[in-house]
C-alpha positions as CSV (number, residue, x, y, z in Angstrom):
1,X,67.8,-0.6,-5.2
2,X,71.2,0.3,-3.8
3,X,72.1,2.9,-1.1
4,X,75.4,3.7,-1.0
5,X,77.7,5.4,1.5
6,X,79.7,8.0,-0.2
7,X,81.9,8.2,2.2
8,X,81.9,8.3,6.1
9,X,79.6,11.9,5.6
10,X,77.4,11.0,3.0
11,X,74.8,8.2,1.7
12,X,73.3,9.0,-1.8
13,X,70.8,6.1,-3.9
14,X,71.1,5.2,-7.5
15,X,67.3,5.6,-7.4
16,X,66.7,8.8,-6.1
17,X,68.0,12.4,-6.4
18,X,68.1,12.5,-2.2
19,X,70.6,12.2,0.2
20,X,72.2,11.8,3.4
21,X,74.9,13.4,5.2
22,X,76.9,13.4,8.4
23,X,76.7,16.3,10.7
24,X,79.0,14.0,13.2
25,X,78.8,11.6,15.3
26,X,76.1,9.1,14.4
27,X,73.7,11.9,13.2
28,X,72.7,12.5,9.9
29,X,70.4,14.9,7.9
30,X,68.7,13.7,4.8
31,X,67.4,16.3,2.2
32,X,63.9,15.2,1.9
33,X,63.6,15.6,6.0
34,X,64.0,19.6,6.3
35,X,64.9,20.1,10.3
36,X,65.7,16.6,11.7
37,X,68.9,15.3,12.6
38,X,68.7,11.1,12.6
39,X,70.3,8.4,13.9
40,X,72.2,6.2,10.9
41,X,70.0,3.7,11.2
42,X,66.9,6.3,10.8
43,X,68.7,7.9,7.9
44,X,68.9,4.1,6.0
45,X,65.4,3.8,6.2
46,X,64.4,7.8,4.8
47,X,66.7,6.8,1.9
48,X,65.0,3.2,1.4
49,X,61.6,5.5,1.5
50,X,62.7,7.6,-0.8
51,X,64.4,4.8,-3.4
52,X,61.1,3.6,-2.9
53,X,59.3,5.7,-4.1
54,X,60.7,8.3,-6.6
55,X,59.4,7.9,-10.3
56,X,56.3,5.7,-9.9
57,X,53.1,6.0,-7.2
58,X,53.5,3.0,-4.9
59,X,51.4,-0.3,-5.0
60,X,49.6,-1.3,-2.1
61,X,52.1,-4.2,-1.4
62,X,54.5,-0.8,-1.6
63,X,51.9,1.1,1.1
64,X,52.5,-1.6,3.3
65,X,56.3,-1.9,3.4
66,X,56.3,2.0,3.5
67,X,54.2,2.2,6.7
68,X,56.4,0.1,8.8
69,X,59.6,2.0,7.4
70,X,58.0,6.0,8.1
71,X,56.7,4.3,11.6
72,X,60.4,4.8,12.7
73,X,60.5,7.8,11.1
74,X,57.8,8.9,13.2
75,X,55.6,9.8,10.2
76,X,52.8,7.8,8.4
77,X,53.7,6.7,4.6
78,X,51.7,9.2,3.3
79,X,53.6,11.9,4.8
80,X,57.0,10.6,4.3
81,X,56.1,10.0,0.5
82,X,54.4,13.3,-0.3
83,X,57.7,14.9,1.6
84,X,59.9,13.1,-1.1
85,X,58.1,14.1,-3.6
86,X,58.1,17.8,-2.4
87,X,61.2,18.9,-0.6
88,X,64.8,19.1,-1.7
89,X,66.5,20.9,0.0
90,X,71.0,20.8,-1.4
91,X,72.8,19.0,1.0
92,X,75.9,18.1,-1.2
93,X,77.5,21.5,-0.7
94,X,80.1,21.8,2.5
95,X,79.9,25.0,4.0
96,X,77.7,28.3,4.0
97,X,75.8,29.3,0.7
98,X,78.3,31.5,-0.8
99,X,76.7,35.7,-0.9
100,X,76.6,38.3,-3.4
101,X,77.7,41.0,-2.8
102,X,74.8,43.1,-5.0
């Protein structure tokens, strides 16, 4: 499982669809985490949960890792998995969501 930084504004995982990005300074927003502006650090470990966890249901060796990694997250695994699994929200675009004009 690698994360990768993109570049100074984005981290993105060849094991999930999920990503990271820099909204300056050491903050960062991470598409599975809909409202909530981390640290760098913080933002490492939603992208480790979420590597973690996309394509397979965790083992309990898995649980365990996962609890200490969403404890600084301020969530319980549980949580932080089922948000993987259910939010998305596009964070590779720059900018406002173009409008139609109809």
């Amino acid at each position: 499982m690698a994360i990768e930084v993109v570049s100074a504004s984005m981290m993105t995982s060849d094991m999930t669809p999920h990503i990271a990005r820099c909204v300056g300074g050491d903050r960062w927003v991470v598409s599975w985490l809909p409202g909530r502006t981390l640290s760098g650090q913080q933002a490492v470990t939603a992208m480790t949960i979420a590597s973690t966890v996309t394509d397979h249901t965790p083992s309990e060796s898995e649980w365990a890792f996962l609890d200490g990694l969403a404890l600084a997250l301020g969530l319980t695994a549980r949580e932080a998995v089922g948000m993987v699994a259910t939010e998305n929200h596009e964070l590779r675009r720059s900018g406002p969501r173009p409008r139609s004009l109809e």
